[in-house]
C-alpha positions in Angstrom: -17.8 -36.5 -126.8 -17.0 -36.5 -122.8 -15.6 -39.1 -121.2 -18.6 -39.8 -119.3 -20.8 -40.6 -122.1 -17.7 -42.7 -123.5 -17.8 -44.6 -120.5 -21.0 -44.9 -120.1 -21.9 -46.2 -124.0 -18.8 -48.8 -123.4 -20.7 -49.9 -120.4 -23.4 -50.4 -122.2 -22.3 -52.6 -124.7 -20.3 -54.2 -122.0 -23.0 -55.4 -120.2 -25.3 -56.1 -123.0 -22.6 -58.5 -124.7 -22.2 -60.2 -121.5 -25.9 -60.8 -121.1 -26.3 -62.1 -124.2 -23.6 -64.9 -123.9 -24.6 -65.4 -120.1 -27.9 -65.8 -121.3 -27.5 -67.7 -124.4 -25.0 -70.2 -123.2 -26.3 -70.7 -119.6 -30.9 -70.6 -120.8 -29.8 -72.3 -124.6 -31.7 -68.7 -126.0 -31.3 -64.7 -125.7 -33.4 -63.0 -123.1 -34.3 -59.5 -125.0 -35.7 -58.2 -121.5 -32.2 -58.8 -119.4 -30.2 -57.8 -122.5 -32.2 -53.9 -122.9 -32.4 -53.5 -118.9 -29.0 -54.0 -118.3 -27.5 -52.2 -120.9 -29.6 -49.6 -119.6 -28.2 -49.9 -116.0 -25.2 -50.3 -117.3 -25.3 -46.2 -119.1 -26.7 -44.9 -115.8 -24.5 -46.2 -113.2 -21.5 -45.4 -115.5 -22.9 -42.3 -116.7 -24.3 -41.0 -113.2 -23.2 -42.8 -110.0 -20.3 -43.6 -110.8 -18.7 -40.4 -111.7 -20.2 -39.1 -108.2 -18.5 -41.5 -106.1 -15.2 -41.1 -108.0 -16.1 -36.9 -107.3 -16.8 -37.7 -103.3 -13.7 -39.4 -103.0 -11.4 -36.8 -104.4 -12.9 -34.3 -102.2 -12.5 -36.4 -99.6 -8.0 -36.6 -100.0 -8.3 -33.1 -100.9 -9.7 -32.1 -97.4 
């Protein structure tokens, strides 16, 4: 397994724990819709746009 879909499948039980407690202590109940949609945001940007900022900013010292 890479390390980009390792950091991207922590990030997305990351963020879906946190929306759940966020959710459930702050609304008394568990919002299914904020729960799925940020796990989901949470695999892309760690999957995707993260990994190309972290690449634009080594080429950037390099050069």
């Amino acid at each position: 397994m890479s390390a980009r879909l390792k950091n991207g499948l922590l990030s997305a039980m990351v963020f879906a724990v946190i929306s759940m407690s966020f959710s459930y202590f702050v609304e008394g109940e568990i919002r299914w819709n904020n729960v799925i949609g940020l796990a989901i945001g949470g695999f892309v940007s760690w999957y995707f746009i993260i990994p190309r900022i972290n690449k634009k900013r080594a080429d950037k010292k390099k050069g």
